[in-house]
N, CA, C and O atoms as a GROMACS GRO file, in nm:
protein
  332
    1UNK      N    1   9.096  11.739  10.332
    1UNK     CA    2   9.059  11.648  10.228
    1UNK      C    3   9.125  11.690  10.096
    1UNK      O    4   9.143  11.809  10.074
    2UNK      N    5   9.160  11.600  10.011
    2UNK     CA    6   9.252  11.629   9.872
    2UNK      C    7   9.151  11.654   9.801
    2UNK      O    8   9.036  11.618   9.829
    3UNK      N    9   9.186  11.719   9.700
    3UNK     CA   10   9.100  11.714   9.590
    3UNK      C   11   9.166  11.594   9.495
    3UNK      O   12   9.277  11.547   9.520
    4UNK      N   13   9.078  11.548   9.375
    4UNK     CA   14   9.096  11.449   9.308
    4UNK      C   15   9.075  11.469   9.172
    4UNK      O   16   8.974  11.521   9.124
    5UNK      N   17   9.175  11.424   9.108
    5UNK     CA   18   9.219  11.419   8.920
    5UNK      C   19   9.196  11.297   8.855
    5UNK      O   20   9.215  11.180   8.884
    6UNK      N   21   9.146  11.360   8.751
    6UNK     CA   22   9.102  11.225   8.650
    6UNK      C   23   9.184  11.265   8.530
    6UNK      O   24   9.122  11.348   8.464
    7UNK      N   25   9.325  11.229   8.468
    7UNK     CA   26   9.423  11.231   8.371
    7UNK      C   27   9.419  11.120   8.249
    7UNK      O   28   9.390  11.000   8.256
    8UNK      N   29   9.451  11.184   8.159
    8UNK     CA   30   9.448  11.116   8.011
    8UNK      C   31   9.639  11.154   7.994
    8UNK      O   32   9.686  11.268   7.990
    9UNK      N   33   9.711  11.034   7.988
    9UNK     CA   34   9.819  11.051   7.933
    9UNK      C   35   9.801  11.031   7.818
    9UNK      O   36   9.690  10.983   7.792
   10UNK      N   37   9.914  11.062   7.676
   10UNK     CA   38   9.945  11.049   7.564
   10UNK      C   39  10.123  11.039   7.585
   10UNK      O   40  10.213  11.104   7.639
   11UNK      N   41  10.105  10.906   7.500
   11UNK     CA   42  10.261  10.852   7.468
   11UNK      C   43  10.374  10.965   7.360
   11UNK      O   44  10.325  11.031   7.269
   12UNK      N   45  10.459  10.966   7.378
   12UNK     CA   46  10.562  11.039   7.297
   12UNK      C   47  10.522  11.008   7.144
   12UNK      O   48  10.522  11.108   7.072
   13UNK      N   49  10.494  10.910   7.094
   13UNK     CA   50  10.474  10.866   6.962
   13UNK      C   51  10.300  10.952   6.905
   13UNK      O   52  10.269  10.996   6.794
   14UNK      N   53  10.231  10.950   7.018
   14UNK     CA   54  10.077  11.013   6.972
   14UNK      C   55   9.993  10.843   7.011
   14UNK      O   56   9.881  10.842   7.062
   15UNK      N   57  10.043  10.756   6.990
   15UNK     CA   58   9.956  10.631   6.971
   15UNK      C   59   9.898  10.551   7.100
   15UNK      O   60   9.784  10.506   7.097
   16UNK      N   61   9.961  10.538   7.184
   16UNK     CA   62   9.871  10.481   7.323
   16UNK      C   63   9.815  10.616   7.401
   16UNK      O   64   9.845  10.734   7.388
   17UNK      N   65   9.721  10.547   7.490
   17UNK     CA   66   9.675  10.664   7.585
   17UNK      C   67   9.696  10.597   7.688
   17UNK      O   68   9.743  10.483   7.692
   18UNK      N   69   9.648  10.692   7.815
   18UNK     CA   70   9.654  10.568   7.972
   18UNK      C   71   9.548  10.658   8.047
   18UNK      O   72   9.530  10.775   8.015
   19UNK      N   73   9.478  10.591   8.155
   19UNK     CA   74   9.381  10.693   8.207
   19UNK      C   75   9.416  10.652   8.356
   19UNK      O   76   9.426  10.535   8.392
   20UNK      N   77   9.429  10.731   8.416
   20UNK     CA   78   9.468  10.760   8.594
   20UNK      C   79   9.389  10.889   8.667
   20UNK      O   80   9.353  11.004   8.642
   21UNK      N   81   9.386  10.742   8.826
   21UNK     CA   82   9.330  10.882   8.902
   21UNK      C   83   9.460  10.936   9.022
   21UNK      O   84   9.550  10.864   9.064
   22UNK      N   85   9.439  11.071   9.057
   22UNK     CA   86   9.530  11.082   9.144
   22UNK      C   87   9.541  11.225   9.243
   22UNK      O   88   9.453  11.300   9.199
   23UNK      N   89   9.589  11.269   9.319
   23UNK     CA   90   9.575  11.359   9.406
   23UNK      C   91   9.692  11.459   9.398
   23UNK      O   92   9.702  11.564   9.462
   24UNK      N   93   9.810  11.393   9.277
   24UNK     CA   94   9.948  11.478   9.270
   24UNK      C   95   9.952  11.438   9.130
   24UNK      O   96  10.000  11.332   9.092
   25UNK      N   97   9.897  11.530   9.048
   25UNK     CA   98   9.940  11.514   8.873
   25UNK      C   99  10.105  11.524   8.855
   25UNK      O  100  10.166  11.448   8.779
   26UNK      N  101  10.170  11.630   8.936
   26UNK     CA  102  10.333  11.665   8.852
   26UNK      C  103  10.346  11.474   8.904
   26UNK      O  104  10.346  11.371   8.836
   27UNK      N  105  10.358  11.500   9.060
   27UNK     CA  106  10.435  11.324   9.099
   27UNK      C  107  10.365  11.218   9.021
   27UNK      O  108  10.449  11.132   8.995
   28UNK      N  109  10.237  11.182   8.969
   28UNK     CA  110  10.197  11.135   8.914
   28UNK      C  111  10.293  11.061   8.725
   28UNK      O  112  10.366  10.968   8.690
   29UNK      N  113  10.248  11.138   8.686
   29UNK     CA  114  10.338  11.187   8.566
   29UNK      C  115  10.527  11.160   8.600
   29UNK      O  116  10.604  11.102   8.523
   30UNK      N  117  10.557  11.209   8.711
   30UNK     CA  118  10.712  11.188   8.750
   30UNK      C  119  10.730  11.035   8.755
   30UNK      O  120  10.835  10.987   8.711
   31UNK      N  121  10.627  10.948   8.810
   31UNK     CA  122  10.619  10.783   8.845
   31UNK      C  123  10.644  10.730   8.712
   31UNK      O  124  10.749  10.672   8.687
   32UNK      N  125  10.497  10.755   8.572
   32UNK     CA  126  10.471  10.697   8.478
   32UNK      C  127  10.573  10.735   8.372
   32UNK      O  128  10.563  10.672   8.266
   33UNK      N  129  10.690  10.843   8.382
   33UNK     CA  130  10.817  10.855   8.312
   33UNK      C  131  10.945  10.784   8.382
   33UNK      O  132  11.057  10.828   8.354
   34UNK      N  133  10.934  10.690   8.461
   34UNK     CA  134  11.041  10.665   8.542
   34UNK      C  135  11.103  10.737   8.611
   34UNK      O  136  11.214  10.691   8.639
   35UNK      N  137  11.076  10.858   8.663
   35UNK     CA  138  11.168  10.972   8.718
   35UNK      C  139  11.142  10.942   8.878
   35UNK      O  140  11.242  10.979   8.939
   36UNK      N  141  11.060  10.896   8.952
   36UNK     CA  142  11.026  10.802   9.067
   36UNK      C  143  10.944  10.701   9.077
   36UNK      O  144  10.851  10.674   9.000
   37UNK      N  145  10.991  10.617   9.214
   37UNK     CA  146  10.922  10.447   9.184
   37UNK      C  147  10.769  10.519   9.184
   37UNK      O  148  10.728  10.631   9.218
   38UNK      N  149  10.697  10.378   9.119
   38UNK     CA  150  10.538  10.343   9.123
   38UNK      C  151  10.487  10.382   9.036
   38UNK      O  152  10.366  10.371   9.056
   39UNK      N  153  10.511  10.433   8.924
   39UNK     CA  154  10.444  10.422   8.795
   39UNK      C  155  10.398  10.296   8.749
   39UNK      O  156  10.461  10.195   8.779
   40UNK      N  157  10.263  10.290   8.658
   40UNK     CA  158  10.205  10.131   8.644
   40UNK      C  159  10.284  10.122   8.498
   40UNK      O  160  10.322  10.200   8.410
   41UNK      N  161  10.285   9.964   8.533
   41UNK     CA  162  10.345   9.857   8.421
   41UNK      C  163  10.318   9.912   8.274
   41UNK      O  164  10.402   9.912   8.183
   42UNK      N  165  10.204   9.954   8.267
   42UNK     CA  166  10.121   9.979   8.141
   42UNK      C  167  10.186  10.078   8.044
   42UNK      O  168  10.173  10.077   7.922
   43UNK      N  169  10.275  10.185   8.137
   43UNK     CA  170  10.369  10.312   8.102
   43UNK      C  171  10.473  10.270   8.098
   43UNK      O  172  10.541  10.346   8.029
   44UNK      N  173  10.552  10.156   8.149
   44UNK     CA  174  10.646  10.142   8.091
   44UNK      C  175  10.691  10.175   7.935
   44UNK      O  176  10.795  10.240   7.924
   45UNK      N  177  10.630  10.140   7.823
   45UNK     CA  178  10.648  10.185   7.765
   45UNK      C  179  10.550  10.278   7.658
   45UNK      O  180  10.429  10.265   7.639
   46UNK      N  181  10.649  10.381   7.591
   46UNK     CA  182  10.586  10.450   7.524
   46UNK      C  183  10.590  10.577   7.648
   46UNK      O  184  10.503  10.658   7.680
   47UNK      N  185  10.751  10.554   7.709
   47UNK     CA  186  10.822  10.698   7.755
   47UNK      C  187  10.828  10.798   7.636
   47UNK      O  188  10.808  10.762   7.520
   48UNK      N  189  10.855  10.923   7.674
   48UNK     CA  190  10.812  11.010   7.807
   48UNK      C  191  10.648  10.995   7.752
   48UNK      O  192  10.592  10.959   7.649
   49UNK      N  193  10.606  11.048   7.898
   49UNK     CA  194  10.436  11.058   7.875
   49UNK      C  195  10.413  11.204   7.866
   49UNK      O  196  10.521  11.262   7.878
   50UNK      N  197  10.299  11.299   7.848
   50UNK     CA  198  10.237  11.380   7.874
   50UNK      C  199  10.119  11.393   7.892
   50UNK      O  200  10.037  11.350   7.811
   51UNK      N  201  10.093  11.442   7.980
   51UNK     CA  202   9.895  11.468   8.019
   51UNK      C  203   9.880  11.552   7.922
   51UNK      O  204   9.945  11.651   7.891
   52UNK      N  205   9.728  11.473   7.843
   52UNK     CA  206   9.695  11.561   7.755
   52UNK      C  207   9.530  11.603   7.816
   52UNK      O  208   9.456  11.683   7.758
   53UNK      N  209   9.510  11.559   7.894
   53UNK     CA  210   9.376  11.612   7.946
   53UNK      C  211   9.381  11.567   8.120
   53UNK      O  212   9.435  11.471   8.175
   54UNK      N  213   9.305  11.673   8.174
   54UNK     CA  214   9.288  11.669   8.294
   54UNK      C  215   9.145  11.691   8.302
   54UNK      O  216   9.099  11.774   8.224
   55UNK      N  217   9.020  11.597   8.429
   55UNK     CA  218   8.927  11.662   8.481
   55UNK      C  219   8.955  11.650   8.625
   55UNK      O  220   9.009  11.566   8.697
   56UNK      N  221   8.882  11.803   8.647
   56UNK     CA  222   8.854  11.805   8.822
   56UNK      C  223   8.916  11.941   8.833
   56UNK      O  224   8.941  12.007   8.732
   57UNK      N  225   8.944  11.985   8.957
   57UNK     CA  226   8.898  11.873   9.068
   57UNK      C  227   8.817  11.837   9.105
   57UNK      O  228   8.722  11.916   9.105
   58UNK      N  229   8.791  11.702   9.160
   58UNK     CA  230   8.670  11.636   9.214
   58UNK      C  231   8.685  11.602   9.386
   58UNK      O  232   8.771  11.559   9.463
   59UNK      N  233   8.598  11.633   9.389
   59UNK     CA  234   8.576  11.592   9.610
   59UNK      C  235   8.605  11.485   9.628
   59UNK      O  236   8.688  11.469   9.717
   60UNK      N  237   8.552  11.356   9.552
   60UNK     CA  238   8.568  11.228   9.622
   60UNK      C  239   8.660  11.131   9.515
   60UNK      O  240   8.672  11.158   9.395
   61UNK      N  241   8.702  11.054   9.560
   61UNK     CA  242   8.784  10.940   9.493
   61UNK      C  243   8.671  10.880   9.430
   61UNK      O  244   8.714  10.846   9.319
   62UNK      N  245   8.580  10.855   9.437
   62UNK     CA  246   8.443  10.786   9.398
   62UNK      C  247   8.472  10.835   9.318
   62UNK      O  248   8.555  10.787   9.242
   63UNK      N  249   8.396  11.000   9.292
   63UNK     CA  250   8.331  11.077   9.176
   63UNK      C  251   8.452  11.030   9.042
   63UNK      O  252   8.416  10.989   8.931
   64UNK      N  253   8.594  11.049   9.084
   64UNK     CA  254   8.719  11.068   9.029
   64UNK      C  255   8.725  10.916   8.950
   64UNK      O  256   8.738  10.910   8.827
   65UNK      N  257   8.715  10.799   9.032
   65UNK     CA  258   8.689  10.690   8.963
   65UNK      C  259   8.548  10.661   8.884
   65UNK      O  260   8.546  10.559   8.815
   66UNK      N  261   8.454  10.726   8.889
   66UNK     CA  262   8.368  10.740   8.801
   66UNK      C  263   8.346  10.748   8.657
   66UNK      O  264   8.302  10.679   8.566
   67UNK      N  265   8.421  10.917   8.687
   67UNK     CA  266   8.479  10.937   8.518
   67UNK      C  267   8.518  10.870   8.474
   67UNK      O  268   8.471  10.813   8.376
   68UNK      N  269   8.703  10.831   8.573
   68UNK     CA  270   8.789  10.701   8.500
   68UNK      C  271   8.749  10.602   8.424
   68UNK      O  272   8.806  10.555   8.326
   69UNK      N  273   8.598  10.558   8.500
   69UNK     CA  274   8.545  10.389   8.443
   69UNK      C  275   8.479  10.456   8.294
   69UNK      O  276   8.486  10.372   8.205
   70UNK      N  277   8.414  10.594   8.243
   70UNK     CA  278   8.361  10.639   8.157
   70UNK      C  279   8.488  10.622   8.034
   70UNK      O  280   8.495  10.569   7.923
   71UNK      N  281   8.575  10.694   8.120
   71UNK     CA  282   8.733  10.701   8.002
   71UNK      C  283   8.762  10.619   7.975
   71UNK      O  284   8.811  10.607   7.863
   72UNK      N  285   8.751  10.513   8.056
   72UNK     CA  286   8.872  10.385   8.023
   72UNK      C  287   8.771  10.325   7.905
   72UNK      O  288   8.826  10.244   7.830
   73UNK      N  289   8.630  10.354   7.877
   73UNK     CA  290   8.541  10.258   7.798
   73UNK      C  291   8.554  10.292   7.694
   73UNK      O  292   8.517  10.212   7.608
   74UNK      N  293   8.617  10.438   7.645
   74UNK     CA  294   8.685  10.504   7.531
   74UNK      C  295   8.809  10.439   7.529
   74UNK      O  296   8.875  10.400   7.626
   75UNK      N  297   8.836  10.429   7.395
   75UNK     CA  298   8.931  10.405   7.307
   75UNK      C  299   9.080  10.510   7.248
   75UNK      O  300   9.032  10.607   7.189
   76UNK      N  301   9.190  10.515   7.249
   76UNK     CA  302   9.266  10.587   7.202
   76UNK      C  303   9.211  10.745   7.222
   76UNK      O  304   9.121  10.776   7.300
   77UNK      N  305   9.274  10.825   7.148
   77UNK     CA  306   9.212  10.945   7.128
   77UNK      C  307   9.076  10.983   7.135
   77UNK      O  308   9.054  11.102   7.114
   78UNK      N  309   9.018  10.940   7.149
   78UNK     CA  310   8.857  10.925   7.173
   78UNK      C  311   8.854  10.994   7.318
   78UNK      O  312   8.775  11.084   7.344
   79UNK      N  313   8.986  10.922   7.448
   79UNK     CA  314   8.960  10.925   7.555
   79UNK      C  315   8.978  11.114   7.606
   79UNK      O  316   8.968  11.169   7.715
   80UNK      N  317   9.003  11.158   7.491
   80UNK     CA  318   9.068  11.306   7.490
   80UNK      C  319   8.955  11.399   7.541
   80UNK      O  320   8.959  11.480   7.634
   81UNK      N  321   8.832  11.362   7.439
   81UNK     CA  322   8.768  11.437   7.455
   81UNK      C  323   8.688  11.484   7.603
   81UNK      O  324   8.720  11.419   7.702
   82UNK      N  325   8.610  11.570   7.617
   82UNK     CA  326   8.514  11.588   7.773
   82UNK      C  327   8.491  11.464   7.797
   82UNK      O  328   8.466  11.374   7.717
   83UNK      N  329   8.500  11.459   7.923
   83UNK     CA  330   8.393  11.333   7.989
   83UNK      C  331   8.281  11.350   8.018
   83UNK      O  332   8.214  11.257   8.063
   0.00000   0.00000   0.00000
């Protein structure tokens, strides 16, 4: 069984955020910079990205989308902080 990540990107500029769940942060991150297919639309721009926060690992995709739905209800930098 994988373990599971709950990620806060930050845009090159400081100003958008993006919140993702996932089981491979580096490949993750490699997608949402264009460096391989399947990064979401949303990252297109406001290349390169960096994770500025990580939680987990978490056991279940549930738990992992849990947080996510907590993060995503935060705003910008807001989403930085603990979940």
């Amino acid at each position: 069984m994988s373990d599971w990540y709950v990620y806060v990107l930050l845009s090159e500029d400081e100003e958008r955020t993006y919140v993702g769940v996932t089981t491979d942060l580096e490949r993750r991150l490699a997608q949402h910079n264009g460096e391989l297919p399947g990064g979401a639309k949303a990252t297109r721009a406001g290349r390169p990205w960096t994770i500025a926060a990580q939680h987990g690992p978490l056991e279940t995709r549930g738990e992992a989308q849990s947080v996510e739905h907590r993060l995503k209800r935060r705003r910008g930098r807001r989403r930085l902080d603990p979940a």
